[in-house]
Every structure is written in structure tokens, then in C-alpha cells.
C-alpha positions in Angstrom: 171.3 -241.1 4.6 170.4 -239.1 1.5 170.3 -240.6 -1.8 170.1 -238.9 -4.7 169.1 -240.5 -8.1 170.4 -239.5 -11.6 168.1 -241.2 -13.7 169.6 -242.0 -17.1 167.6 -244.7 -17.9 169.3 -248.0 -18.1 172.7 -246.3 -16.9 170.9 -245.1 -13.8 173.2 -244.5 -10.6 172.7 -242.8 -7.1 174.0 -240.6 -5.1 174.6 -241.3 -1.4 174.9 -238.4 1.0 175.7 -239.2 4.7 178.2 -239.5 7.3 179.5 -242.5 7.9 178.4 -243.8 4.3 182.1 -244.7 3.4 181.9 -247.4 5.7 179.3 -249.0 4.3 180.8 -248.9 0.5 180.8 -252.6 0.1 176.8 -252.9 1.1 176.4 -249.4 -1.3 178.3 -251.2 -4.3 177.0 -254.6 -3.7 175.9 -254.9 -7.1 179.0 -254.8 -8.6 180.7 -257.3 -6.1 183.1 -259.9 -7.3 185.3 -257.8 -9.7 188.7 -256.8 -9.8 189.3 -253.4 -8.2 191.7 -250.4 -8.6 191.5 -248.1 -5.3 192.9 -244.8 -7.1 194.1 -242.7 -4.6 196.7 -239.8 -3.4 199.2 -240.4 -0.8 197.7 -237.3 1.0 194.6 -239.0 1.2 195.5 -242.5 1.7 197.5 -242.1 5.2 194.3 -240.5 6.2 191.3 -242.2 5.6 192.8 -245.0 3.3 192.6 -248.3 6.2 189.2 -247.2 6.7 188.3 -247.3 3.1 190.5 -250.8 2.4 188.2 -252.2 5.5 185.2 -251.0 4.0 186.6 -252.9 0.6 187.3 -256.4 1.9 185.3 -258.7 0.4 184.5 -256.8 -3.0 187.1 -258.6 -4.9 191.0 -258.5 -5.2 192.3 -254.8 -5.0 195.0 -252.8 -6.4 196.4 -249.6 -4.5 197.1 -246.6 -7.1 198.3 -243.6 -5.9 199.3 -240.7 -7.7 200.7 -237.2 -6.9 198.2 -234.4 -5.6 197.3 -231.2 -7.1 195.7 -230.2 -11.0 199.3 -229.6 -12.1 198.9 -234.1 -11.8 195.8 -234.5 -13.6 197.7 -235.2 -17.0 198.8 -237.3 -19.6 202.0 -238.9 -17.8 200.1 -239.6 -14.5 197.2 -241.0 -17.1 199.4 -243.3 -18.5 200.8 -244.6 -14.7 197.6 -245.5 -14.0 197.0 -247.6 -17.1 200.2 -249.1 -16.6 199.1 -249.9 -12.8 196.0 -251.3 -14.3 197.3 -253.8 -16.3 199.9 -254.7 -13.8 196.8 -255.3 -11.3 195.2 -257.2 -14.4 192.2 -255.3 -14.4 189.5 -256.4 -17.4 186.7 -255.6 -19.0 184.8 -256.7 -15.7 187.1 -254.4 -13.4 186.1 -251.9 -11.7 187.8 -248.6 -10.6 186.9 -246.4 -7.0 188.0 -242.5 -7.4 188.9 -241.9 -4.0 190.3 -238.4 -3.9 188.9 -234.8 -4.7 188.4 -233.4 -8.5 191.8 -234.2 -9.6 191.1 -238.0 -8.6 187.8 -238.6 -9.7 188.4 -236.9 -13.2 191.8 -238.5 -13.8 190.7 -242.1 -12.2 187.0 -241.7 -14.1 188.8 -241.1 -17.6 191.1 -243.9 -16.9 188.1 -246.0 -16.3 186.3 -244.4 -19.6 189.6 -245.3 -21.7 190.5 -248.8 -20.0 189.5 -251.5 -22.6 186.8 -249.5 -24.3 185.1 -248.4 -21.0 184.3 -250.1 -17.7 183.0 -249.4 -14.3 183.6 -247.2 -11.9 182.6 -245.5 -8.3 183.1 -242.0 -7.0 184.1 -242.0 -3.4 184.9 -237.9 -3.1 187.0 -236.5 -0.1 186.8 -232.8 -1.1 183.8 -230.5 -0.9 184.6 -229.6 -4.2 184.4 -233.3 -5.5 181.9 -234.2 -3.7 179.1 -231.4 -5.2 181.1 -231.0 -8.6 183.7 -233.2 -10.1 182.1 -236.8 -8.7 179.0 -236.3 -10.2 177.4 -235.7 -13.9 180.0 -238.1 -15.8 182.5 -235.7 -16.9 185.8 -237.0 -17.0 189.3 -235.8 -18.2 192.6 -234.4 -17.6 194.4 -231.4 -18.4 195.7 -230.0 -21.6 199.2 -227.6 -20.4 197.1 -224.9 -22.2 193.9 -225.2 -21.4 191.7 -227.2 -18.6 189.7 -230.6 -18.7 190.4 -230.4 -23.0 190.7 -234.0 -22.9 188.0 -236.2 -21.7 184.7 -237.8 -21.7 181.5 -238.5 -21.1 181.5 -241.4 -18.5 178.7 -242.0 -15.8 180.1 -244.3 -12.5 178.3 -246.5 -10.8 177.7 -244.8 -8.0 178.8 -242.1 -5.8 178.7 -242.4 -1.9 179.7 -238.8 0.1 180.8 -238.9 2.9 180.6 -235.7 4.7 182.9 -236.8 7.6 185.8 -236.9 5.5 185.7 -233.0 5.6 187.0 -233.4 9.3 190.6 -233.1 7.8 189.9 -230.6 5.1 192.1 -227.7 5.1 190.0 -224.3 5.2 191.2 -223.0 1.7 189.6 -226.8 0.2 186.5 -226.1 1.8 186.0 -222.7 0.6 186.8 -224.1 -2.8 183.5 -226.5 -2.3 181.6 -223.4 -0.9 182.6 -221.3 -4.2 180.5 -224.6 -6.2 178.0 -224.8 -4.2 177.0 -221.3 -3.9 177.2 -221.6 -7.5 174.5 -224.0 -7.7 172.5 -222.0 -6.0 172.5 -219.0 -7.4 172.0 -221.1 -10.7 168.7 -222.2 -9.7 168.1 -222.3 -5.7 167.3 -218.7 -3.9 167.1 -221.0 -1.1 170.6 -222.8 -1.0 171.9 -219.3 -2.5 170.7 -218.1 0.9 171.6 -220.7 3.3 175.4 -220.6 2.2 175.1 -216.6 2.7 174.7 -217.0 6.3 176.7 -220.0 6.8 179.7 -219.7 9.2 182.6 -218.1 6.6 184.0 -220.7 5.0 181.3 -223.1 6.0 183.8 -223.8 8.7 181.5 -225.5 11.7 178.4 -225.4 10.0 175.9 -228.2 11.6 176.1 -231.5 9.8 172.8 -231.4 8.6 173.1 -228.2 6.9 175.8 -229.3 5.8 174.5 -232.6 4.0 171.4 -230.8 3.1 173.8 -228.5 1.1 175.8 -231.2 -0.6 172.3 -233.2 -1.4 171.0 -230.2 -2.4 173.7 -228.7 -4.9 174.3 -232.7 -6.3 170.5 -232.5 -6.8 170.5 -229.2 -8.8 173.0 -230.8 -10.6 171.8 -233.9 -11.4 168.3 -233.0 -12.7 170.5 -230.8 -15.0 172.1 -233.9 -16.7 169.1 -236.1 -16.8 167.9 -233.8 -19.3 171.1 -233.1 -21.2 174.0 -235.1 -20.5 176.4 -234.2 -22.8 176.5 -230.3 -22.5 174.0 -230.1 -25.7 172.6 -227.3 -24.1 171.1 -227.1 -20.7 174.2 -228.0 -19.3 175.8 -225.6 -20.0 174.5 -223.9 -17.4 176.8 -225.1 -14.8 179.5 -223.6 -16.3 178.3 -219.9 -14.6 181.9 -218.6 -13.6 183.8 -220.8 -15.4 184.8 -219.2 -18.5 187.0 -216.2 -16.7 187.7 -219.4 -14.0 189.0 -221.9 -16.7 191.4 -219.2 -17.7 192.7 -218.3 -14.7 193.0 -221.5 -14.0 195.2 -222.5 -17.2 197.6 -218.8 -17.2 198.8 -220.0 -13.4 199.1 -223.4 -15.2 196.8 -224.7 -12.4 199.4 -223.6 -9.5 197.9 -220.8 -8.2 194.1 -221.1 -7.9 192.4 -224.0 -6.2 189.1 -224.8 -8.8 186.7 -223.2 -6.4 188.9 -219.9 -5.5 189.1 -219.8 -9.8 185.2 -220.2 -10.2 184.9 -217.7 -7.1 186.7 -214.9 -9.3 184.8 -216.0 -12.3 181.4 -215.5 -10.3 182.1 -212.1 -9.7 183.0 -211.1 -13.3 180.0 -213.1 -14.5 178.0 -210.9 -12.5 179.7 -207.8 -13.7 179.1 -208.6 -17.2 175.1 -209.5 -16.6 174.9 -206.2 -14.7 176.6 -204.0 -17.5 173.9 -206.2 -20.0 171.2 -204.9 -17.9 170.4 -208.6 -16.5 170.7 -208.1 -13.1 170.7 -204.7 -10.9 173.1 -203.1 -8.8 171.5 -205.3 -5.9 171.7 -208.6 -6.9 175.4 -207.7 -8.7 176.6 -206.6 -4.9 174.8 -209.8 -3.0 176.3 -212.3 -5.4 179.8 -210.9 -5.2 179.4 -210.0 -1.4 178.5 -213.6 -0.7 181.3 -214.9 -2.9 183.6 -212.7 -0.8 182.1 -214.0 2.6 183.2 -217.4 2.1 187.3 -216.0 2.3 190.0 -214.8 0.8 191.2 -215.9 -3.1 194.6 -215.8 -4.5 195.0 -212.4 -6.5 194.9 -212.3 -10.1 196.0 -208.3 -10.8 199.4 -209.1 -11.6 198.1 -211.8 -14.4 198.5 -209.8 -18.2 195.3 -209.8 -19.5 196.0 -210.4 -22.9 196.8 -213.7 -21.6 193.6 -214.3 -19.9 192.3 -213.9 -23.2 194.0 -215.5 -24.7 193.3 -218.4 -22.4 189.5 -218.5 -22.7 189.7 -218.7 -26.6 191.7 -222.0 -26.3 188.6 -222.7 -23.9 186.6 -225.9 -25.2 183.7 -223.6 -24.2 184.7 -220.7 -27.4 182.8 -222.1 -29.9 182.2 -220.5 -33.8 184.6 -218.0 -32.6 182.7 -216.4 -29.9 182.9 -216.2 -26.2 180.0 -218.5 -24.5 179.2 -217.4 -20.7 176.5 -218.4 -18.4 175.5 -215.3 -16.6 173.4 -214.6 -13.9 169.6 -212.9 -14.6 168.6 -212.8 -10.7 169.6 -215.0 -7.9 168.0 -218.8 -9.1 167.8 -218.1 -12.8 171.0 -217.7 -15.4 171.1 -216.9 -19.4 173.5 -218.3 -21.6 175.1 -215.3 -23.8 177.5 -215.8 -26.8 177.5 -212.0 -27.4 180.1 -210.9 -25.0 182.7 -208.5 -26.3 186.0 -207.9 -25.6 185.8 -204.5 -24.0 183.0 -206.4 -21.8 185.7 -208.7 -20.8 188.2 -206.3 -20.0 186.5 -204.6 -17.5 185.2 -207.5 -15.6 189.3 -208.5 -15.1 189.3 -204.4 -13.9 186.9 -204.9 -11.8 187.9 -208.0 -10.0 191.5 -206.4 -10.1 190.0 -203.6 -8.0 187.7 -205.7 -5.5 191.1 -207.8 -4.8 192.3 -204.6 -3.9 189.4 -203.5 -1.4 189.9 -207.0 0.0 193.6 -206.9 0.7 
């Protein structure tokens, strides 16, 4: 197994990368045995992997079962409020403790009801997605949807602990495992030529990769990650370097009202004009513009996004929590490992990156 640390000084927490690390949660978490727990699930997940995970449980302390409905349209204030009401109903305290078991929409929604339960108390990541398990599940960020714009409302809450279990991707559908792939190519090309690369000549869709690829991957991309928030945890800065697609992504995200676009296939898009805008900045070269998008196209096809106006895709990214002092911050790439951050984008700019991704959908089709 693979652990990787995230060392915030007293609130210090690891990261456990393996198969076959769910089942042994309750030697993982041993710490924090004794307690009062809420297993916050989906019903999607539960009939899958949930008697494994309630085994791995027993003995940890008295448990309460939570599950709410799948999919980012969920990750709101009504479902928020069903899980405080399920809380208090399962008599949770100030001692409790609360496991995310789910992908993104999960661990953000169960994390912020953890950060907003009684002031604040504990909680552990157990991810099921690719997407959770290399984005959502680690760094502290948790929150739920505004219906205008994503994650508005949330905080800054580290777990625990996360434990990722790779074997839990067994029953993944392909289009959620491309949305991981979109995060951790992302990662990559953020600050790891080498994990940039390894994803480029992974099977498409990292469907059948070996396992230790694939765990070298996830520990890798959590890694990049992590050593990110050490030294800015709450998006002072650094940070805000892991937002590189997520500007145009956010907003696609938020005109489809989160129906459309898995996360990944949203950040995917948002890669693509990212890379657009550094090359028309002179940042990166026709070269590294076509091996960033041909890699994101490699890992499979992504909802289209042509027939979206565009005026509301603007629209959208200036209600983004991301538009500060009136101008549009992105993250863009300035080679493959190294990224700027550029509040000097202009609207024309914009424009033609939503052209140009209209027109690669096109090609694609």
C-alpha cells in the first residue's frame, strides 16, 4: 500500500492508496475508534460495495446509514439539510464522526455536512470514483452547489483520512473513469511531464490499465496535489493552480445546471481552451497546444457544448467564485509540467477558445 502524507502540522492526515485498503478501514481509522458514525452514501453505491464496507465498519462504534440521491444536480442545499436531519436523528455529537463513501458529489456534500455539524467534527474520505479519489477526497475543500454557479458554498475542512481503494473502479462505468483520467492528466500536465506522459499512452480511457500503473497514478496525482496544499491551503495563491481547466469547466458545468457534463468531461473541455488561450499568449507553442489537447481527446469522447449560447458561458464564469476584482482568473499552461496564473484574459480571448472547442467537437463527431 501507498500512503501519502498531507502534512498540516497538528491537522496532519494520510492518504492510503491500495487495493484491498477498504477492508482494512477499521485498522486505517483506528484512531478515531469508539465514536458515533454516519456512513454517507448513494444507493448506487451502497448495493454495490456497501456490506463490504459495513463489515469493514463493525467495531468502530454505532453506525448510521445515509443515503442520498446520485448525481451534482444532489449536491445542494435540500439534500444538505437531509443529512443534518439524519444526523441528529442518529445522534451524532461533537465526538461523531462522518465516512464519505461515494464519488465528488458525496465527499463534498458529506465533508461540508461534517464541517457545519456542531461547529465542525471529524470525518474520513472513502472515494469510489476516479474522480474522487485523485480530486474531490483530498485537499479539504468541501461544499455544495449554488443553482448558478458550482461549489459557491463551502469550506475549508481537512478529514481524517482518506483510504483509496482502486478495486472499487471494477464497477465503474467507462464515461466515470474518463472523468478521473480528465483530473489526473490534469495534474500532470500541472507539474509532472512524467504522469502527463504515462496517461498519454495509457489504454483510452484508462480502461485495463495494470493496477500498478494504475495506483502509481492515483498516488501520484494525490501527491502533486497534496504538496500543493501543504503550502497553501486555503487557495491564497499556489492553489490556485489546480484550478487549470476549470474556469471555462465551472461554467459549463453550471449553464447545463450540472446535467450534462460529468466534472471530468467539463474540466476535459476546459483543458483544451486553457491551452488555446496560453498558445494565442505566446505561452506554449503549436506543439505542446496539439499534445495537450490530443491527449485530452485520447481518453474519449465528451458531451458537446456548440449548441450552449455563449453569452451564457460568460456569463457563468463571472458568477464564478474564481472572478475576482472584476477580472477573469485562469490557470494556464506554459509547457507540459509548469502552469501561470493570468488575470488578464479578455473577452475576445474567451470567445474564441468556446470557437475553437466548438470546432474540435466537430472534427471529433
Amino acid at each position: 500500500m501507498i500512503e501519502v502524507p498531507v502534512d498540516l502540522g497538528a491537522r496532519r492526515y494520510p492518504l492510503h492508496v491500495g487495493h484491498g485498503a477498504a477492508s482494512l478501514l477499521r485498522e486505517l481509522v483506528a484512531p478515531l475508534r469508539g465514536r458515533r458514525v454516519a456512513l454517507v452514501s448513494n444507493a448506487r453505491v451502497f448495493s454495490l460495495h456497501g456490506a463490504r464496507v459495513e463489515r469493514a465498519l463493525r467495531g468502530l462504534g454505532p453506525s448510521t446509514r445515509i443515503l442520498i440521491p446520485d448525481g451534482e444536480a444532489h449536491k445542494s442545499r435540500e439534500t444538505l439539510a437531509k443529512v443534518h436531519d439524519a444526523m441528529l436523528k442518529g445522534r451524532l455529537g461533537r465526538d461523531g464522526l462522518v465516512i464519505a463513501f461515494g464519488g465528488g458529489v458525496v465527499t463534498d456534500l458529506a465533508g461540508f455536512a461534517a464541517a457545519t455539524w456542531m461547529r465542525g467534527i471529524d470525518w474520513v474520505a472513502l472515494p469510489t470514483t476516479l474522480l474522487a479519489m485523485v480530486d474531490s477526497a483530498v485537499g479539504g475543500k468541501v461544499g455544495i452547489n449554488h443553482p448558478m454557479a458550482k461549489n459557491l458554498i463551502g469550506a475549508f475542512h481537512q478529514p481524517r483520512a482518506v483510504v483509496i481503494d482502486p478495486s472499487f473502479l471494477e464497477t465503474l462505468p467507462p464515461r466515470e473513469m474518463r472523468s478521473g483520467a480528465y483530473e489526473i492528466l490534469k495534474c500532470g500536465l500541472i507539474s509532472d511531464r512524467t504522469l502527463f506522459k504515462a496517461v498519454r499512452q495509457a489504454p483510452a480511457g484508462l480502461i485495463g490499465w495494470d493496477r500498478i500503473a494504475l495506483e502509481n497514478a492515483i498516488a501520484s496525482a494525490c501527491r502533486i496535489k497534496a504538496e500543493i496544499v501543504e503550502k497553501d491551503e486555503r487557495e491564497g495563491g499556489l492553489r490556485r493552480v489546480l484550478n487549470l481547466g476549470h474556469t471555462l469547466g465551472h461554467a459549463l458545468e453550471a449553464v447545463t445546471r450540472y446535467r450534462r457534463f460529468t466534472h471530468g468531461e467539463a474540466v476535459g473541455w476546459g483543458l483544451i481552451g486553457a491551452a488555446w488561450i496560453a498558445r494565442g499568449k505566446g505561452l506554449i507553442g503549436d506543439a505542446a497546444y496539439d499534445a495537450i489537447a490530443a491527449a485530452v481527446d485520447r481518453l474519449g469522447p465528451r458531451p458537446k457544448l456548440s449548441d450552449l449560447p455563449r453569452e451564457r458561458i460568460l456569463a457563468a464564469m463571472g458568477r464564478d467564485k474564481k472572478f475576482r476584482g472584476g477580472r477573469r482568473v485562469f490557470v494556464l499552461p506554459a509547457g507540459i509540467g509548469r502552469v501561470v496564473v493570468r488575470d488578464d484574459i479578455t473577452l475576445p480571448e474567451v470567445r474564441r477558445a468556446l470557437a475553437v472547442m466548438a470546432a474540435r467537437e466537430a472534427r471529433l463527431a
